[in-house]
Biopython code that builds the backbone (N, CA, C, O; Angstrom):
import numpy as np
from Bio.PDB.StructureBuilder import StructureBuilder

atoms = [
    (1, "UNK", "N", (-20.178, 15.382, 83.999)),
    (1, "UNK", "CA", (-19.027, 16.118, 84.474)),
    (1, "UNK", "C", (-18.903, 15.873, 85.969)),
    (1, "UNK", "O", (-19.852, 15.618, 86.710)),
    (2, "UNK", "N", (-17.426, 15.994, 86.389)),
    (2, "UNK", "CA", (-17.356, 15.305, 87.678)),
    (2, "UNK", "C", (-17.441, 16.764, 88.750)),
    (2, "UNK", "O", (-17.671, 17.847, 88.211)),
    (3, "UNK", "N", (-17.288, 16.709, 89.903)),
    (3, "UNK", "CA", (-17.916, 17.315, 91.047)),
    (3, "UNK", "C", (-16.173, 18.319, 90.970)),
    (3, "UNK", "O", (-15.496, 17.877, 90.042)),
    (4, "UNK", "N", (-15.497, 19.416, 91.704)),
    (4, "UNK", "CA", (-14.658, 19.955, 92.315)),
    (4, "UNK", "C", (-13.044, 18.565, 92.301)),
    (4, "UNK", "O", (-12.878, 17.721, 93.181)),
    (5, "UNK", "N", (-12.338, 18.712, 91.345)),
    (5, "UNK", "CA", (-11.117, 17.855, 91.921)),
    (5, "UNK", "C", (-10.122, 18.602, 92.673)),
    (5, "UNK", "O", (-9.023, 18.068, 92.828)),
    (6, "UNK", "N", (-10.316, 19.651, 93.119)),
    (6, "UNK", "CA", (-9.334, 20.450, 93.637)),
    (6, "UNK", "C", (-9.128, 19.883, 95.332)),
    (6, "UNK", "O", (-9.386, 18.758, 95.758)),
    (7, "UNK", "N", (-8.620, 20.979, 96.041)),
    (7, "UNK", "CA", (-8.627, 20.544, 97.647)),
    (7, "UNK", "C", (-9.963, 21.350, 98.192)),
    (7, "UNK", "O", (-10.298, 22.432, 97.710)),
    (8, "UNK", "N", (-10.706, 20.673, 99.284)),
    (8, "UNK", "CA", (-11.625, 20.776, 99.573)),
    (8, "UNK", "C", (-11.496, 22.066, 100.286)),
    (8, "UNK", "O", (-10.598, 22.393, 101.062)),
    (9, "UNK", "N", (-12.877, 22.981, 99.781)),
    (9, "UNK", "CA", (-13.476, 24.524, 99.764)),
    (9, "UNK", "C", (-12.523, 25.368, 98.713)),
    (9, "UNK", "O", (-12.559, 26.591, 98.576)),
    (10, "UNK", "N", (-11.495, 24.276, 97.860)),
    (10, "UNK", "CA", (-11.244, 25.329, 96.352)),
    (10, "UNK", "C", (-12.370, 25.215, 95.214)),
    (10, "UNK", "O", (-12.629, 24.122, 94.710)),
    (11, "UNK", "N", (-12.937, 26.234, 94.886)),
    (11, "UNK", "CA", (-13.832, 25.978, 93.676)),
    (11, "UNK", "C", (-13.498, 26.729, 92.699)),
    (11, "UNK", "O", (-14.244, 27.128, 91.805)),
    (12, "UNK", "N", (-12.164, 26.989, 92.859)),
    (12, "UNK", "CA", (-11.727, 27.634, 91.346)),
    (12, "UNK", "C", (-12.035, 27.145, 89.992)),
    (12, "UNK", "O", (-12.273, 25.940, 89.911)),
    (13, "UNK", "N", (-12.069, 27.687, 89.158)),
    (13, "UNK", "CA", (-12.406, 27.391, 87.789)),
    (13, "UNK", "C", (-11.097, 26.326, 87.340)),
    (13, "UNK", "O", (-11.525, 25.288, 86.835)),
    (14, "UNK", "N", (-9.617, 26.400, 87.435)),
    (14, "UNK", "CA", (-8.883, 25.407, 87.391)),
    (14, "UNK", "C", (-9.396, 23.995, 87.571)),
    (14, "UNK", "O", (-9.854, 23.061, 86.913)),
    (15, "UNK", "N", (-9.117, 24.291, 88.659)),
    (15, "UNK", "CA", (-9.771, 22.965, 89.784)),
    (15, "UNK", "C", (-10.945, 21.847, 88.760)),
    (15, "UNK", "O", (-11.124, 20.631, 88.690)),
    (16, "UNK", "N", (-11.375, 22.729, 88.279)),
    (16, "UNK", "CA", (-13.080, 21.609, 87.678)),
    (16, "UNK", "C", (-13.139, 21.472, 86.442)),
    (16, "UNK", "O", (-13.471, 22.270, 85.566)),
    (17, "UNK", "N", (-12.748, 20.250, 86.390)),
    (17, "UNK", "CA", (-11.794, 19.689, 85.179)),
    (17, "UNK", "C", (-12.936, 18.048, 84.832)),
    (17, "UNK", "O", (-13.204, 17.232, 85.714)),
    (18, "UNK", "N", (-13.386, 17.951, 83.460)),
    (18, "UNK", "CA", (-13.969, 16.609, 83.306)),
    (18, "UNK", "C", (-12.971, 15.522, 83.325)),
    (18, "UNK", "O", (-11.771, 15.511, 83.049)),
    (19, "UNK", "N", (-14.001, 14.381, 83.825)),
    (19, "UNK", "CA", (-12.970, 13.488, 83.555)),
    (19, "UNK", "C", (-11.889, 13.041, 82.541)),
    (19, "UNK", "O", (-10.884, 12.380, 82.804)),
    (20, "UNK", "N", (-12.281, 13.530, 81.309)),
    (20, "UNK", "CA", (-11.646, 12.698, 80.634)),
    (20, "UNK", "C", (-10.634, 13.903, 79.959)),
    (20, "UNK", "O", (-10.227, 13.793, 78.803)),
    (21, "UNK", "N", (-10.433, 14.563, 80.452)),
    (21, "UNK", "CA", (-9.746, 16.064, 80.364)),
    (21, "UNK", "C", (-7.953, 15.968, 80.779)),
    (21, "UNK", "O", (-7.712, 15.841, 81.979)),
    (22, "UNK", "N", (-7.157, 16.007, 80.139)),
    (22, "UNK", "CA", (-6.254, 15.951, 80.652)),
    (22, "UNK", "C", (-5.006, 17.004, 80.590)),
    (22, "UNK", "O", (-4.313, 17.141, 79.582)),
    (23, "UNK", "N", (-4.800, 17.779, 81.892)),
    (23, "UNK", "CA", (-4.191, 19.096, 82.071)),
    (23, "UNK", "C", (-2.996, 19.293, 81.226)),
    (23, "UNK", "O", (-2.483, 18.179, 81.117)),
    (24, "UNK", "N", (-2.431, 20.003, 80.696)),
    (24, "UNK", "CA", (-1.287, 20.103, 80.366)),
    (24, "UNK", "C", (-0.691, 21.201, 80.797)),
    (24, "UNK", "O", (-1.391, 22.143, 81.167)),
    (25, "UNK", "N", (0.686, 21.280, 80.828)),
    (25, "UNK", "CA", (1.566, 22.334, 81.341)),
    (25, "UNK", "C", (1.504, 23.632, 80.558)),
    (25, "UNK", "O", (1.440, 23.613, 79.329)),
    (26, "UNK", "N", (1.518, 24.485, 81.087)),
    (26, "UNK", "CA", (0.955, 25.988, 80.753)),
    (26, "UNK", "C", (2.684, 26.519, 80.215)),
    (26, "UNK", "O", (3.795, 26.279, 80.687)),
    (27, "UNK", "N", (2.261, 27.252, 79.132)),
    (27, "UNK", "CA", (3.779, 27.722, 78.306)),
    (27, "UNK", "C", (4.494, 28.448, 79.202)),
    (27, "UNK", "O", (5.708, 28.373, 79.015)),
    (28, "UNK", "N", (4.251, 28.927, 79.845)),
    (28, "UNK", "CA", (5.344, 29.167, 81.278)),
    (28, "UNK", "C", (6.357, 27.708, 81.810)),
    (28, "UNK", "O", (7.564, 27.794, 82.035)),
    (29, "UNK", "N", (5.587, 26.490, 81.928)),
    (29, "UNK", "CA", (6.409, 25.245, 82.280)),
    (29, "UNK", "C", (7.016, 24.667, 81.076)),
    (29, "UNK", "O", (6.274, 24.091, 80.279)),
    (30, "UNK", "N", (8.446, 24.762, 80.815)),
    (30, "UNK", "CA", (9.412, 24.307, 80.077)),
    (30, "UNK", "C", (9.477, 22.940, 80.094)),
    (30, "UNK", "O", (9.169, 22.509, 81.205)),
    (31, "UNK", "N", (9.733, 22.158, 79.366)),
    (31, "UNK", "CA", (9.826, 20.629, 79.453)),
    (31, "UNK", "C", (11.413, 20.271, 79.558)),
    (31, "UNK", "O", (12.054, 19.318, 80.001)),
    (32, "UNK", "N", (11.744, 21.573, 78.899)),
    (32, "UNK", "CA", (13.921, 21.350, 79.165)),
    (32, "UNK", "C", (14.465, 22.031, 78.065)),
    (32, "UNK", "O", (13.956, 22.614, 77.107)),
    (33, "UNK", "N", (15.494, 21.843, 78.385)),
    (33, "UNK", "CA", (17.283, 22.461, 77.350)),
    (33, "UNK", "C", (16.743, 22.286, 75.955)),
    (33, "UNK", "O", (16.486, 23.258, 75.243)),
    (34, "UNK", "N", (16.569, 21.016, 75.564)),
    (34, "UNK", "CA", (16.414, 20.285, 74.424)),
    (34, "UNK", "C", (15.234, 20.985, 73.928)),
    (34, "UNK", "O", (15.387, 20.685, 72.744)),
    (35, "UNK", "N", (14.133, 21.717, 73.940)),
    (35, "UNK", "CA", (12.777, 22.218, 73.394)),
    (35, "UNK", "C", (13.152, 23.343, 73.662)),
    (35, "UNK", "O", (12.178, 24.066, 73.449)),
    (36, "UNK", "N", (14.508, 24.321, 74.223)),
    (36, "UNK", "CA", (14.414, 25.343, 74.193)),
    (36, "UNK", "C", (15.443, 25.560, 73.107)),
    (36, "UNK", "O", (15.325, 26.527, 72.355)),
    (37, "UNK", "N", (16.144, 24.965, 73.024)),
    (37, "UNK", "CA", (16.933, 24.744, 72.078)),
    (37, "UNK", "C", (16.659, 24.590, 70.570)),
    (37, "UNK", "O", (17.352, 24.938, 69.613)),
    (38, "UNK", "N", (15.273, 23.878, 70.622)),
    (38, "UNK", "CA", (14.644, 23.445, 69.534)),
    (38, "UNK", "C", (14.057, 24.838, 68.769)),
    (38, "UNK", "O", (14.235, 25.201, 67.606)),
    (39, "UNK", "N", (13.372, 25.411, 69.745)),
    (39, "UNK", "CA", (12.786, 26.660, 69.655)),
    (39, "UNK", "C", (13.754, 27.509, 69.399)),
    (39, "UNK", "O", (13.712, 27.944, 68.248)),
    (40, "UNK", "N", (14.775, 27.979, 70.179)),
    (40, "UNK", "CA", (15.779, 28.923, 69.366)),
    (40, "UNK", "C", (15.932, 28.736, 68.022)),
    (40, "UNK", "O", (15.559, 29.633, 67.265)),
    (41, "UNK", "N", (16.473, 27.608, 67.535)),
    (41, "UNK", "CA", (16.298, 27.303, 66.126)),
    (41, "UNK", "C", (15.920, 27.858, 65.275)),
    (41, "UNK", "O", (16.449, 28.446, 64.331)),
    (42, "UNK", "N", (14.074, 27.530, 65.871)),
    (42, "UNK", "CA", (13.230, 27.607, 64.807)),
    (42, "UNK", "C", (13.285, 28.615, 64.900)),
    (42, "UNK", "O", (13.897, 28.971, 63.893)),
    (43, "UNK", "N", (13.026, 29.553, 65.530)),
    (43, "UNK", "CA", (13.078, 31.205, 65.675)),
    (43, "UNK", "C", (14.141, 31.969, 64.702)),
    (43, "UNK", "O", (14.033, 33.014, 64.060)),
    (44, "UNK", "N", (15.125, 31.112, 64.833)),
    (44, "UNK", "CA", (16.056, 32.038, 64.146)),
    (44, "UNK", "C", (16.234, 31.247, 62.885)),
    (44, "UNK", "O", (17.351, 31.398, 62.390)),
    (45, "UNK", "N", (15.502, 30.517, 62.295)),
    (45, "UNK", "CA", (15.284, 30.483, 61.059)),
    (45, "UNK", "C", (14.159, 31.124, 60.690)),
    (45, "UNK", "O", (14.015, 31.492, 59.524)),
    (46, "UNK", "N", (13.649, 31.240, 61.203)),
    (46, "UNK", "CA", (11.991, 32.162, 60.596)),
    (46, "UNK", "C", (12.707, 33.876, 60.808)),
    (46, "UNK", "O", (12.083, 34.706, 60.147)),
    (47, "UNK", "N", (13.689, 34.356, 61.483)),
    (47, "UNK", "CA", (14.272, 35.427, 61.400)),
    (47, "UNK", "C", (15.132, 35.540, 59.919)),
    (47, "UNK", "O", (14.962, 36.432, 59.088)),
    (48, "UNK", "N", (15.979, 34.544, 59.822)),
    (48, "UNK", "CA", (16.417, 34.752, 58.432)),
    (48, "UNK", "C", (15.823, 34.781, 57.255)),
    (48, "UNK", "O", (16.226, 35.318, 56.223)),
    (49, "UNK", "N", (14.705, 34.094, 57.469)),
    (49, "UNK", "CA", (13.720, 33.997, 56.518)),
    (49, "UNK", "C", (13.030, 35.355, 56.197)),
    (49, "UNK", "O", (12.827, 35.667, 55.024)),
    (50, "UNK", "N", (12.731, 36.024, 57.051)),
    (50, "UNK", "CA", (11.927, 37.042, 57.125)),
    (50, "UNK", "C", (13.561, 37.844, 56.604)),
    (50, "UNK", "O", (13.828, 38.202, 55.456)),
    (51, "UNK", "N", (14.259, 37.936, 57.549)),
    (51, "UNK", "CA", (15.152, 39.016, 56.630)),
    (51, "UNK", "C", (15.646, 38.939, 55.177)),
    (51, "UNK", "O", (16.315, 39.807, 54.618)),
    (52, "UNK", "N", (15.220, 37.764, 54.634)),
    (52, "UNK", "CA", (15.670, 37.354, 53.253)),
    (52, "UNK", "C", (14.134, 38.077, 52.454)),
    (52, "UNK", "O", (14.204, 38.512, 51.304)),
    (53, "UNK", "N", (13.290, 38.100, 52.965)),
    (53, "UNK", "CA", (11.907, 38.545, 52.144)),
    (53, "UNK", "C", (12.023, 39.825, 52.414)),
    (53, "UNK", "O", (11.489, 40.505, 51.537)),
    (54, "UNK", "N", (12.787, 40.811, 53.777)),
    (54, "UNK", "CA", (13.030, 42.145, 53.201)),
    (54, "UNK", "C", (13.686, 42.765, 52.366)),
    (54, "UNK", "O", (13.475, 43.793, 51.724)),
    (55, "UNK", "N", (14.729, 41.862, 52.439)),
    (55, "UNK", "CA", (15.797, 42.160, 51.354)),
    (55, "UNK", "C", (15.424, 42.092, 49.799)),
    (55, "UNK", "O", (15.794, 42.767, 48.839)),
    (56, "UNK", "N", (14.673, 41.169, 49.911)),
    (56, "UNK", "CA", (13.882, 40.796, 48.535)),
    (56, "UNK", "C", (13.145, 42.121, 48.341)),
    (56, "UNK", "O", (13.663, 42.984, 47.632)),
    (57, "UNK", "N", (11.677, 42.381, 49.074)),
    (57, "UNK", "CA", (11.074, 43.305, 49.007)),
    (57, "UNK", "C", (11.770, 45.103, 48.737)),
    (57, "UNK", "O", (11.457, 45.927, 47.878)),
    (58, "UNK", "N", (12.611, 45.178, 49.674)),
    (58, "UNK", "CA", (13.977, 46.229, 49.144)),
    (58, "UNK", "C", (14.023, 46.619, 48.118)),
    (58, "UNK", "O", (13.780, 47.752, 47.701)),
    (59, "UNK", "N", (14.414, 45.512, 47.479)),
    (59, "UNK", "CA", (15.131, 45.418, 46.229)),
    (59, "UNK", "C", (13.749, 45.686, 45.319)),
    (59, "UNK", "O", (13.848, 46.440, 44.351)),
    (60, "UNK", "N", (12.403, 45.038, 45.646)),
    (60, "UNK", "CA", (11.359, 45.548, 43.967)),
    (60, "UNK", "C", (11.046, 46.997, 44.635)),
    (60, "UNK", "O", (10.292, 47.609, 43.877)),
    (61, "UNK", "N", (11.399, 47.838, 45.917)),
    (61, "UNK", "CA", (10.966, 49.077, 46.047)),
    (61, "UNK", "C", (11.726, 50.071, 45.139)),
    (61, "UNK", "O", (11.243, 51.045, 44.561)),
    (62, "UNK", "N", (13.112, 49.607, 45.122)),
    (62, "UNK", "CA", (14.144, 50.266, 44.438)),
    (62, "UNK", "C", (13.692, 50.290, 43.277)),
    (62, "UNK", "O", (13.609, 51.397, 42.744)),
    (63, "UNK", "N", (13.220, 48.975, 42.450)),
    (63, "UNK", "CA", (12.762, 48.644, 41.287)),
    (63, "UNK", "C", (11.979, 49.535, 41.287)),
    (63, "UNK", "O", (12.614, 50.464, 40.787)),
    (64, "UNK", "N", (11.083, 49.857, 41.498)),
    (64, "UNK", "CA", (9.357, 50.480, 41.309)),
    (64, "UNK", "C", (9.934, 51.633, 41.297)),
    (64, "UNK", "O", (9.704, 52.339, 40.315)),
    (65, "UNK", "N", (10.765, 52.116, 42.275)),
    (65, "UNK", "CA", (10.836, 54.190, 42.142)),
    (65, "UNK", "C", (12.034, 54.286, 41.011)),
    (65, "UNK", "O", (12.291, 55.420, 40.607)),
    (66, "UNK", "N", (12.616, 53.430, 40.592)),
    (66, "UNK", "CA", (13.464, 53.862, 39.518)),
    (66, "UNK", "C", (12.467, 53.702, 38.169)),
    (66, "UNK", "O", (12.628, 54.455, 37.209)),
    (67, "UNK", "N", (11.386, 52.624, 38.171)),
    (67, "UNK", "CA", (10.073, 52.420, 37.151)),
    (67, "UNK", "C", (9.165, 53.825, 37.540)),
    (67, "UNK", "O", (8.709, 54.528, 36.638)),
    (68, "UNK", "N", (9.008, 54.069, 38.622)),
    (68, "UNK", "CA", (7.903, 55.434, 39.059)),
    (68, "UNK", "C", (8.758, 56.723, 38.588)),
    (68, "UNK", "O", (8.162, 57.756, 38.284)),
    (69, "UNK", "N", (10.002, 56.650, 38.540)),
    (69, "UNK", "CA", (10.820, 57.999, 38.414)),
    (69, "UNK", "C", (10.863, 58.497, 36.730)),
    (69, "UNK", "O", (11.164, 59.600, 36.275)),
    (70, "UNK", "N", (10.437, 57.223, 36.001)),
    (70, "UNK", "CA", (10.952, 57.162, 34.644)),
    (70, "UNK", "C", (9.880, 57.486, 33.849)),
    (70, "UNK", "O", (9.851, 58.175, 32.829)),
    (71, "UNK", "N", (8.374, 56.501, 34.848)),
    (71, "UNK", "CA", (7.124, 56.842, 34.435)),
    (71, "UNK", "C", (6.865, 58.565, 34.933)),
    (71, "UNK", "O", (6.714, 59.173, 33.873)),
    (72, "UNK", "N", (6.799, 59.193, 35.679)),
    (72, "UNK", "CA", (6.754, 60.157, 35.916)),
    (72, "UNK", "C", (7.349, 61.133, 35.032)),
    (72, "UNK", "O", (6.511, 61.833, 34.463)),
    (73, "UNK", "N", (8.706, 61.410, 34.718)),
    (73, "UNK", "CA", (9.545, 62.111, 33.807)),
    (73, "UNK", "C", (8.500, 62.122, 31.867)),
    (73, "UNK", "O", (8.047, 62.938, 31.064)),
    (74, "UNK", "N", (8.616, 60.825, 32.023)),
    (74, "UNK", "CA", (7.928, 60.310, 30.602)),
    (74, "UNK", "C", (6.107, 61.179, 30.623)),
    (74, "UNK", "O", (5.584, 61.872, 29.752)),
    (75, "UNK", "N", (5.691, 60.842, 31.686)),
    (75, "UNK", "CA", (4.309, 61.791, 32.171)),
    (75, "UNK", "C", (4.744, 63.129, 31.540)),
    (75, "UNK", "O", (4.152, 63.382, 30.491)),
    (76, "UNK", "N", (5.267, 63.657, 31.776)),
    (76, "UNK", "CA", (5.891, 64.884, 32.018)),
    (76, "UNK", "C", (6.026, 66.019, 30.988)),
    (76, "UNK", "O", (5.747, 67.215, 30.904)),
    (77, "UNK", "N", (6.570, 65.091, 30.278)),
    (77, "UNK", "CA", (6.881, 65.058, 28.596)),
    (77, "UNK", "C", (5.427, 64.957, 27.840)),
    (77, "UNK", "O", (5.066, 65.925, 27.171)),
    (78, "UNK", "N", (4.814, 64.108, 27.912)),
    (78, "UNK", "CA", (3.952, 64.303, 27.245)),
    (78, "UNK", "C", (2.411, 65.373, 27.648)),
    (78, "UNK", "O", (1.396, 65.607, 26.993)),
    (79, "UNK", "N", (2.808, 65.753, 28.828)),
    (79, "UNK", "CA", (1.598, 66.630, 29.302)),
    (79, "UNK", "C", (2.453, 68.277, 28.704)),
    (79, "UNK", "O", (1.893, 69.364, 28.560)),
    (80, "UNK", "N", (3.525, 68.037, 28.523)),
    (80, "UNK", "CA", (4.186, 69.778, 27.783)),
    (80, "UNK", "C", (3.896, 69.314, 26.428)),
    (80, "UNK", "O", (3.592, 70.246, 25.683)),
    (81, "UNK", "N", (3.896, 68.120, 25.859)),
    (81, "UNK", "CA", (3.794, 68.446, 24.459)),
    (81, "UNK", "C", (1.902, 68.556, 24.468)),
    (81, "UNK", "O", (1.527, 69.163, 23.465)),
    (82, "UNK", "N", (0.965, 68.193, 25.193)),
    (82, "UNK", "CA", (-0.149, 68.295, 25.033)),
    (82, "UNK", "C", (-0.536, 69.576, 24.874)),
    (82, "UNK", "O", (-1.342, 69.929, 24.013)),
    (83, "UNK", "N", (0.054, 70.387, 25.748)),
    (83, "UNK", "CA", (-0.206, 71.870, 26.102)),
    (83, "UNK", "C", (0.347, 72.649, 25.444)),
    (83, "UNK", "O", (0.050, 73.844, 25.431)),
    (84, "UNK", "N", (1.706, 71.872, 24.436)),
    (84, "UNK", "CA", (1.651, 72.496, 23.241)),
    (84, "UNK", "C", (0.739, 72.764, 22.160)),
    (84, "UNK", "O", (0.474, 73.757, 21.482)),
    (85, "UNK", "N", (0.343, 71.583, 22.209)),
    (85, "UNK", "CA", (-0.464, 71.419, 20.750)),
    (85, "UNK", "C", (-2.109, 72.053, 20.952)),
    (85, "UNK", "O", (-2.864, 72.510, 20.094)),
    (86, "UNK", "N", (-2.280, 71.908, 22.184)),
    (86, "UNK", "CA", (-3.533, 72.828, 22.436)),
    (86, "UNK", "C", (-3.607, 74.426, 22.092)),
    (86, "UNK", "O", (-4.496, 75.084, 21.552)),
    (87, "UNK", "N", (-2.099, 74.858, 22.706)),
    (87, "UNK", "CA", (-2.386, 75.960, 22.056)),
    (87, "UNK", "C", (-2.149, 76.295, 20.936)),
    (87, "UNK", "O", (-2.701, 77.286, 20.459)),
    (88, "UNK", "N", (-1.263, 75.548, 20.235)),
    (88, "UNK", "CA", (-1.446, 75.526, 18.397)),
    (88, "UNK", "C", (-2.426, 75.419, 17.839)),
    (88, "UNK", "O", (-2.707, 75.689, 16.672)),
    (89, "UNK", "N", (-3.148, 74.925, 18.827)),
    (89, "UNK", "CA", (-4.815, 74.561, 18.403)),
    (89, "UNK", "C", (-5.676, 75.618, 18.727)),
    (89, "UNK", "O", (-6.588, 75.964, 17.977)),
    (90, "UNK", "N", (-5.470, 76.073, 19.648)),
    (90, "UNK", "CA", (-5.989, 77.598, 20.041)),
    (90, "UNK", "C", (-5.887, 78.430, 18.762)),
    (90, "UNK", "O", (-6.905, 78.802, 18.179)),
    (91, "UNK", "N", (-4.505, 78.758, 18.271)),
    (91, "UNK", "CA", (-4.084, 79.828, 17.743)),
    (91, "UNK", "C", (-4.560, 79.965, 16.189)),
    (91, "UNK", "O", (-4.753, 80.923, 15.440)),
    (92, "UNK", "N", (-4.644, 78.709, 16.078)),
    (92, "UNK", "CA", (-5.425, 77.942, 14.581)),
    (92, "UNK", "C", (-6.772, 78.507, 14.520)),
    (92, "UNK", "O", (-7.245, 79.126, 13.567)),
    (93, "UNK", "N", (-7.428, 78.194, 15.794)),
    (93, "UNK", "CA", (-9.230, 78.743, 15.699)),
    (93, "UNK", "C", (-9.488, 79.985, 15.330)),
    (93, "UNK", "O", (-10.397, 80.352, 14.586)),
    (94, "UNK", "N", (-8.458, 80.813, 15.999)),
    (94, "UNK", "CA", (-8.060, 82.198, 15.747)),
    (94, "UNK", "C", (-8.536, 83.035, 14.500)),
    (94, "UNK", "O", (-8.158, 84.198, 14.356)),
]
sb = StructureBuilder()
sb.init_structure("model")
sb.init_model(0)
sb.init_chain("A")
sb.init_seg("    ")
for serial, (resi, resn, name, xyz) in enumerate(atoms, 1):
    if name == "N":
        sb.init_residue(resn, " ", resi, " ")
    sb.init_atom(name, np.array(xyz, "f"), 0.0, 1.0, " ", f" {name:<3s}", serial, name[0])
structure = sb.get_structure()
């Protein structure tokens, strides 16, 4: 590894870089129009995307509580007829 490439009495951690190391521009430095452009893009296809999988998702929540509302009711029903027949069963031991 090579010695300080910085300016002499910087010994920042930047600065000390191996040779065969080669810096690249930190996502703060833009390369231009054209890569920001690129990037908007992509961004706003991964936005539609994502809003297409809520919409999706939406839609099986709706599914499930109209399936949970039906299972529940149906629950319902059969825990009054249980508690019927228990106590018919009661009244029988009698």
């Amino acid at each position: 590894m090579s010695k300080d490439k910085g300016k002499p009495g910087n010994q920042s951690s930047k600065s000390m870089l191996p040779d065969n190391v080669i810096p690249f521009p930190n996502v703060r430095k833009r390369v231009g129009k054209k890569y920001r452009q690129e990037e908007i893009s992509r961004i706003q296809d991964m936005l539609t995307l994502c809003d297409e999988d809520m919409a999706t998702i939406l839609g099986q929540i709706d599914q499930l509580q109209l399936e949970l509302t039906s299972l529940t009711h149906e629950y319902e029903k059969l825990t009054e007829r249980l508690k019927h027949l228990l106590l018919v069963e009661d009244e029988s031991d009698d």
